[in-house]
C-alpha positions in Angstrom: -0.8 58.3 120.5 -4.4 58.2 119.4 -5.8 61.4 118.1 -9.0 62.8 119.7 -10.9 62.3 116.6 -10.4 59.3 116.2 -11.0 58.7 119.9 -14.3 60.6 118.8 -15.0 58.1 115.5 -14.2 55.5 118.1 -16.7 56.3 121.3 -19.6 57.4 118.3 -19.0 53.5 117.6 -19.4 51.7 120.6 -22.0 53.5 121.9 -23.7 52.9 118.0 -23.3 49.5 118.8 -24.8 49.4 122.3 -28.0 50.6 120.8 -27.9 48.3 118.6 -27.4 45.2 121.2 -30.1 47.3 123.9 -33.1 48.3 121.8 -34.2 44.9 121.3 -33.9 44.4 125.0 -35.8 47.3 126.2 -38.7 46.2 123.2 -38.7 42.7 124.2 -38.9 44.3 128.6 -41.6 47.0 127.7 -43.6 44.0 126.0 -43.3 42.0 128.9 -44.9 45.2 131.2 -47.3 45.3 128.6 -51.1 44.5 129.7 -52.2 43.0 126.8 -50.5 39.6 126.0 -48.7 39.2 122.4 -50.4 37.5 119.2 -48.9 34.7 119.8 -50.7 33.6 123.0 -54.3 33.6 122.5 -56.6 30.7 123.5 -57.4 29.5 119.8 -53.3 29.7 119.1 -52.6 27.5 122.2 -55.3 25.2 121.6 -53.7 24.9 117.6 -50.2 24.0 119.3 -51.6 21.2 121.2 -53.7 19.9 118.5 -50.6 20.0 116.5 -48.5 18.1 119.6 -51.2 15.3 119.4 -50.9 14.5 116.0 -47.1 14.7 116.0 -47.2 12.5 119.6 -49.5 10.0 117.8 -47.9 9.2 114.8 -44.3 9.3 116.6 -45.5 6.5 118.4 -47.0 4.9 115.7 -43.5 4.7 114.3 -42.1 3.1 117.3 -44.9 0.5 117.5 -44.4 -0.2 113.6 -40.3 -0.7 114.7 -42.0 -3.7 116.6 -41.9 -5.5 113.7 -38.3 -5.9 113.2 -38.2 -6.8 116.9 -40.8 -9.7 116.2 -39.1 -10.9 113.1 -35.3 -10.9 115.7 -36.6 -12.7 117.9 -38.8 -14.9 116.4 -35.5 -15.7 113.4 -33.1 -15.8 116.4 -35.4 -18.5 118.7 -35.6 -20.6 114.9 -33.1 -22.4 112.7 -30.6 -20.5 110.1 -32.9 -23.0 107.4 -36.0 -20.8 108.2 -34.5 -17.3 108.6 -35.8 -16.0 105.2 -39.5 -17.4 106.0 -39.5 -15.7 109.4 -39.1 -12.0 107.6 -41.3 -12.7 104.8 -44.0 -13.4 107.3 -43.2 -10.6 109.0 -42.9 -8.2 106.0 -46.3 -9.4 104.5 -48.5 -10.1 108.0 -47.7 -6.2 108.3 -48.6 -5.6 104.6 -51.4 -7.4 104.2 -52.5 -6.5 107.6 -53.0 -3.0 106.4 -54.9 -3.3 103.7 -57.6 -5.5 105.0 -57.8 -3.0 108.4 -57.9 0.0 105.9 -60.8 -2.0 103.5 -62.4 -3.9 106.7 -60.8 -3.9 110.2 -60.9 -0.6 111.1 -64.4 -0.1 110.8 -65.6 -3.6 112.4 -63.8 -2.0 115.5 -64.2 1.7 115.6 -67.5 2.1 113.7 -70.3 3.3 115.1 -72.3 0.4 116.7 -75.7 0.0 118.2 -74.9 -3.3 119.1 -71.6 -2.7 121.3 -70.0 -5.8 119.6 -68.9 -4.7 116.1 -68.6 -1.2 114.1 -71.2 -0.8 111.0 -69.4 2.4 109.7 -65.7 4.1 108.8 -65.0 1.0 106.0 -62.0 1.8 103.3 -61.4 4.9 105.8 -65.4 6.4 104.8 -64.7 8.9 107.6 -61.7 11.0 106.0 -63.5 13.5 103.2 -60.4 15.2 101.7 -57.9 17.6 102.6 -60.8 19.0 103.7 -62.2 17.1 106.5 -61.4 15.5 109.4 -57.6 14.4 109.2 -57.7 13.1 112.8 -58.7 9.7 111.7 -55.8 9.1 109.2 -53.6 9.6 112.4 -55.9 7.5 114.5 -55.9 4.9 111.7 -52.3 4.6 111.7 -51.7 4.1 115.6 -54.4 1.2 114.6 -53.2 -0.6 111.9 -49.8 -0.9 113.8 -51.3 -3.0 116.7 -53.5 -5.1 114.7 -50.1 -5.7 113.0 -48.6 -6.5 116.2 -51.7 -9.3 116.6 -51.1 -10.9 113.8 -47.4 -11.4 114.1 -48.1 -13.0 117.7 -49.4 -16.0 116.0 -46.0 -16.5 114.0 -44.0 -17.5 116.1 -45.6 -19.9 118.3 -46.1 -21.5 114.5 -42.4 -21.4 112.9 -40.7 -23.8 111.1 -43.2 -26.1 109.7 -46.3 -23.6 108.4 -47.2 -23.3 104.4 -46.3 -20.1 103.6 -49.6 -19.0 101.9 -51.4 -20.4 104.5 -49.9 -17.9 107.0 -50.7 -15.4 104.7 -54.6 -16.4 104.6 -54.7 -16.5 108.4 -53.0 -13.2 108.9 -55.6 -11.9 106.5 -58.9 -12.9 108.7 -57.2 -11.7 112.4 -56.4 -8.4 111.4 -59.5 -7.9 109.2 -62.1 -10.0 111.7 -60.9 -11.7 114.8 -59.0 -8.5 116.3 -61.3 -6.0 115.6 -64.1 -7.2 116.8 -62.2 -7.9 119.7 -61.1 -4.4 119.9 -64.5 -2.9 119.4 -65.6 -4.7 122.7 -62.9 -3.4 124.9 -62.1 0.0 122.9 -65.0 0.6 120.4 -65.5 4.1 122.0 -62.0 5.6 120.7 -63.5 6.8 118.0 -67.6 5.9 117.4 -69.3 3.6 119.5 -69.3 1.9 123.2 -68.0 -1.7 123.5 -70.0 -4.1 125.7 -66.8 -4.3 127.8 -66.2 -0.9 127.9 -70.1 -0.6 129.4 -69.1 -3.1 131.9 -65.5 -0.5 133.1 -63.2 -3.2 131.5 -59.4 -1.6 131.9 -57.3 -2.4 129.2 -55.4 0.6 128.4 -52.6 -0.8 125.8 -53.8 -4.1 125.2 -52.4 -6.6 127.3 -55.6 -8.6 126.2 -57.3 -6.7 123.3 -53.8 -7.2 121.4 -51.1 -9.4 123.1 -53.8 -12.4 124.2 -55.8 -12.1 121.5 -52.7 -13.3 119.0 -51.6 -15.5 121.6 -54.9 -17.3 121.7 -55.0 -17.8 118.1 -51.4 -18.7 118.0 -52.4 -21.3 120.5 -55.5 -22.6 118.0 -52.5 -22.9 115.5 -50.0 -24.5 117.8 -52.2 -27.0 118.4 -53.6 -27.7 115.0 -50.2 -28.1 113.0 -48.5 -29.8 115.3 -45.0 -30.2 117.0 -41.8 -29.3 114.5 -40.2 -32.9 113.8 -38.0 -34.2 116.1 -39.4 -31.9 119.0 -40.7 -35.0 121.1 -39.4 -38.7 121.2 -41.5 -41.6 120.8 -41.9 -41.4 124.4 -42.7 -37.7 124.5 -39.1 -36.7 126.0 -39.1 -33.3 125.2 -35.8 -32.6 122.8 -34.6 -29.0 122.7 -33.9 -27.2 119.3 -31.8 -24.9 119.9 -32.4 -21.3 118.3 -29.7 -20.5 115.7 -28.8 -16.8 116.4 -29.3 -15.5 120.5 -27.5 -12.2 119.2 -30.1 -11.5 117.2 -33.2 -12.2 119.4 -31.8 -10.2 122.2 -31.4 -7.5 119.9 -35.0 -7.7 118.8 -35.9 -7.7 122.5 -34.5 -4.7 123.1 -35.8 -2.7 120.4 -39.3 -4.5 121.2 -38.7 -2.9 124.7 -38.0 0.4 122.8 -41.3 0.4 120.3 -43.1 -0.3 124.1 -42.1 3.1 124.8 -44.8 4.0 121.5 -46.8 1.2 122.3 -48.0 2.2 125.7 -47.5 6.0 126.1 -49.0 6.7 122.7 -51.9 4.8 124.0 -52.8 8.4 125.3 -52.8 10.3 121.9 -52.1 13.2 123.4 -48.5 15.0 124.3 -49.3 16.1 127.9 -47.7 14.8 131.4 -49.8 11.8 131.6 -46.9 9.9 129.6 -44.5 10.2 132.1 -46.0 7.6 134.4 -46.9 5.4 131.6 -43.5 5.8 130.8 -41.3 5.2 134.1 -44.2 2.1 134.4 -43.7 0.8 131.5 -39.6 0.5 131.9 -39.8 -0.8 135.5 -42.6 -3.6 134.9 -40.0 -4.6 132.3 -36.7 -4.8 134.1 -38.4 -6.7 137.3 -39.9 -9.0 134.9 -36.3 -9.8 133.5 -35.0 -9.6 136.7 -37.2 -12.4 138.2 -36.8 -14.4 135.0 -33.3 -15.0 135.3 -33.6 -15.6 139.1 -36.2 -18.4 138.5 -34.4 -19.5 135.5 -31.0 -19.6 137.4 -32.7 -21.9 140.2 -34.4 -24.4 138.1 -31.4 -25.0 135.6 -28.6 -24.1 137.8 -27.8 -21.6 134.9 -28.8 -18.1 134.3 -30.5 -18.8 130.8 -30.7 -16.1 128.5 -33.8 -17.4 126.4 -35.8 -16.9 129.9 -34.4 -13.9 131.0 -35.4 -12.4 127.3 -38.4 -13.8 127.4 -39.0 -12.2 130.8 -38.6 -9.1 129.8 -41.0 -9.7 127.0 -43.4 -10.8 129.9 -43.2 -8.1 132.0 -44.2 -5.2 128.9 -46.7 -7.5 128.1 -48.3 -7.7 131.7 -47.5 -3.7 132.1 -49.6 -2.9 129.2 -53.6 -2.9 130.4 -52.6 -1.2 133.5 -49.9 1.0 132.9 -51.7 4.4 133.2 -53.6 3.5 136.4 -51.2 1.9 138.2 -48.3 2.7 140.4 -44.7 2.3 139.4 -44.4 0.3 142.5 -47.0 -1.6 141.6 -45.4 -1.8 138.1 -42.6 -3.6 139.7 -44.9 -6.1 141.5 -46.8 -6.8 138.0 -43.5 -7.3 136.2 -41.9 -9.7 138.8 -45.1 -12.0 139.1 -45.2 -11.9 134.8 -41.5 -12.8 134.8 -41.8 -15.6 137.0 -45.1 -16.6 135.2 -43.3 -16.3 131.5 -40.8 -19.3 133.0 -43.4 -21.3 134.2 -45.7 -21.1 131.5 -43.1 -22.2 129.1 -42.1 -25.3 130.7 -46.1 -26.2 131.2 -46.6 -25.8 127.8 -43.9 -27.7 126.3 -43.6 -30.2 128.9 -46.9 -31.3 129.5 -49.2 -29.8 127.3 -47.2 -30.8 124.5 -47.3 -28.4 122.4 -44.4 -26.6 120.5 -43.8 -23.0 120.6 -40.4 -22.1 119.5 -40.9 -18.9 120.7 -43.0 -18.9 124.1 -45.7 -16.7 122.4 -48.6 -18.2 124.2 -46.0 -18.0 127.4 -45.6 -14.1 126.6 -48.6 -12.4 125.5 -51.3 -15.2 126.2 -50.8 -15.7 130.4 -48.9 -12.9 130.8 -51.3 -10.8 128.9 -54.3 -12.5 131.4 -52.3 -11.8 134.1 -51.7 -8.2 133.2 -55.3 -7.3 132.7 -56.4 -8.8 136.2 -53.4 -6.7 137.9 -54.8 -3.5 136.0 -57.9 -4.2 138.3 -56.1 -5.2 142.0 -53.9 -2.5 141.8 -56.1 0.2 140.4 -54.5 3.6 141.9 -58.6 4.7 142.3 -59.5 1.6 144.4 -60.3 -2.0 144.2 -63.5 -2.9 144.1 -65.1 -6.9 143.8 -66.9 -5.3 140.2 -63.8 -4.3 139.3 -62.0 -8.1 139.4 -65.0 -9.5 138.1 -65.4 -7.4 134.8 -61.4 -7.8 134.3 -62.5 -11.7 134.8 -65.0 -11.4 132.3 -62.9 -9.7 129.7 -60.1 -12.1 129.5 -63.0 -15.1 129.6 -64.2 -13.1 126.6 -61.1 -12.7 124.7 -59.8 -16.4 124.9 -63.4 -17.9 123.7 -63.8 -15.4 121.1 -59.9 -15.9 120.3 -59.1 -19.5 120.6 -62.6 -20.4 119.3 -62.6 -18.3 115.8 -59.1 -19.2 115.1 -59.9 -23.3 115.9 -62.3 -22.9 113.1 -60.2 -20.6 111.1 -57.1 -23.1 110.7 -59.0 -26.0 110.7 -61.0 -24.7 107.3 -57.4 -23.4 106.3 -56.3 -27.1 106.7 -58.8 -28.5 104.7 -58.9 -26.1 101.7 -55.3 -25.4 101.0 -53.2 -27.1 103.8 -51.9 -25.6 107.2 -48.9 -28.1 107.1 -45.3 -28.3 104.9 -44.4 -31.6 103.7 -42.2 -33.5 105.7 -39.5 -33.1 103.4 -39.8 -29.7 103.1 -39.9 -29.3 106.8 -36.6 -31.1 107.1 -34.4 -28.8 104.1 -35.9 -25.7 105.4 -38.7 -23.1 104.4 -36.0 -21.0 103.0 -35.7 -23.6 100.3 -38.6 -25.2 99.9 -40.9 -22.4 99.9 -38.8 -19.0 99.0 -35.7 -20.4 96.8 -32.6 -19.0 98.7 -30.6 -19.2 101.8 -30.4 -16.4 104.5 -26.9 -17.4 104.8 -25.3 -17.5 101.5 -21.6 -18.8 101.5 -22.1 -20.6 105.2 -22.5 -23.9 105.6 -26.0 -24.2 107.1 -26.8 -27.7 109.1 -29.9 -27.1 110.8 
């Protein structure tokens, strides 16, 4: 039997303890009755968190797009011979690295300067605009969503190049797109970002992303350079039969799709800069332009070779975020579908047009990928605009990708062939043959394998 006190000491603590538990509750109910709303919800504190969201949005999806890289250097190694593996990620490493300095010293403010001129920025050099700890901190998060897309330019250009490039000739040419040919580029299309108003931006040119302003940009200058240095040997026969050279690692490249596919999910949302709804669609478009675009790729591929081929079908999906990317926050994801499919048969097409009868070797379909799929992309931003279609519409996205390939392919004709002249563009054909790993870094990517080819 209990005895009443300590039935007494027993009820005193329960009910202590019910206080304890219930006086937070009534506080936290008579605050919500209140009339007045607490500190924490005044205009200029809402305002802070979403400032705060921006910045944190941004530079998240910086991150992604910088992930790209890795993707770039997968797929490019896997498409390429174990002999060249080490000379795919150096490029990769320093095109990225060297990229960033000359968009922090020059790039940077050739595209988001302030122009009177609408075709290049005057101001905002070696990052100008950024005073301290003190001023304006927007731009250093501006500046780094920047520098990772001009990156994502210049590495465009390596692939479609592989196997047979002088390694400090890359390193030259990587130097002049991201600190010239890109931005000024970019300040037509997107100048008012930040300072000015491009020409193209006057005109309503849509390019949200940069299925032109980034993906055809480097794959018209990979094209210049395609053309310039010439097949890989052994690529064509004496009588122009067209002999396959089979990429060394498929593992690896489809891996380095699917984290390209990931960084896409930086690449195009954080196009926005702001954390608000409007990513969701650019989102869910984004994914489904994709997955039609590998979808059709196979199916096309599957009919033409009898096989479902996996380089295609990667390739396709490739195609399909490239196409997505001018249009994805003004389009449908219906009409995301649509754009992907087309891009994905496109991608195939392209391919076999370019290497077939154009002649020219890309190991990698770059041009394929972000130089007619990009074109394609940015006219599709215009016919399915979710506003309306209008005849001014088509004919400024017409203009814009006239504008891109002529500015493109014509600086970078005149960049390699100067490049050619001065230091050469071109390996030797010895060095081509024991691989760039040897011949130009000293080491195998493969140590203790026996590597062939």
């Amino acid at each position: 039997m209990i005895s009443k006190k300590r039935e007494k000491r027993v009820f005193l603590m329960l009910l202590l303890l019910l206080l304890f538990f219930f006086c937070p509750i009534t506080g936290v109910l008579a605050n919500e009755g209140a009339k007045t709303p607490p500190p924490f919800a005044t205009k200029e504190a809402v305002e802070t968190v979403q400032i705060n969201a921006n910045y944190l949005w941004t530079l998240v999806a910086a991150s992604l797009v910088f992930f790209m890289q890795a993707g770039f250097a997968m797929v490019e190694a896997g498409f390429t011979r174990a002999k060249n593996a080490i000379n795919i990620m150096m490029k990769n490493m320093m095109d990225f690295s060297i990229g960033s300095l000359i968009y922090w010293a020059i790039g940077f403010g050739l595209m988001f300067g302030t122009t009177k001129n609408g075709f290049f920025g005057t101001s905002d050099f070696f990052l100008s605009s950024w005073t301290g700890p003190d001023g304006d901190q927007w731009v250093l998060a501006f500046w780094m969503f920047q520098v990772v897309f001009a990156g994502t330019a210049a590495t465009i250009v390596s692939g479609a190049m592989a196997e047979r490039t002088k390694f400090v000739a890359y390193l030259c040419y990587s130097l002049f797109i991201c600190g010239l040919i890109y931005p000024i580029f970019g300040s037509w299309a997107w100048g008012s970002l930040f300072h000015g108003k491009g020409w193209l931006e006057e005109l309503g040119f849509i390019d949200f992303a940069g299925s032109t302003v980034v993906h055809s940009v480097g794959a018209w200058c990979a094209l210049a350079g395609a053309m310039i240095i010439g097949p890989r040997t052994g690529k064509y026969g004496p009588d122009g039969e067209v002999r396959a050279i089979p990429g060394h690692n498929i593992p690896l490249a489809a891996l380095g799709v699917f984290i390209l596919w990931l960084g896409w999910f930086g690449f195009n949302p954080g196009s926005t800069t702001t954390a608000d709804a409007s990513i969701a669609m650019i989102f869910v478009n984004t994914n489904l332009a994709a997955a039609a675009g590998t979808l059709s790729a196979m199916i096309i591929s599957w009919i033409l070779f009898k096989k479902p081929e996996i380089g295609m079908t990667l390739n396709g999906a490739l195609a399909g975020l490239v196409a997505i990317t001018a249009g994805c926050a003004n389009v449908t994801p219906g009409s995301s579908i649509i754009i992907g499919f087309i891009a994905g048969i496109l991608v195939v097409l392209s391919v076999l047009f370019v290497d077939h009868k154009l002649k020219i070797d890309d190991p990698v379909g770059a041009v394929s990928v972000h130089g007619i799929c990009g074109a394609w992309g940015t006219l599709a931003a215009g016919l399915f605009n979710i506003s309306g279609v209008t005849s001014k519409i088509i004919i400024t996205q017409l203009i814009g990708i006239a504008a891109c390939f002529i500015w493109s392919f014509g600086t970078a004709i005149i960049l390699f062939k100067v490049i050619d002249i001065v230091i050469g563009l071109r390996v030797s054909p010895e060095e081509e043959l024991i691989g760039l790993d040897i011949a130009e870094h000293g080491g195998h990517a493969y140590n203790d394998f026996n590597v062939i080819n």
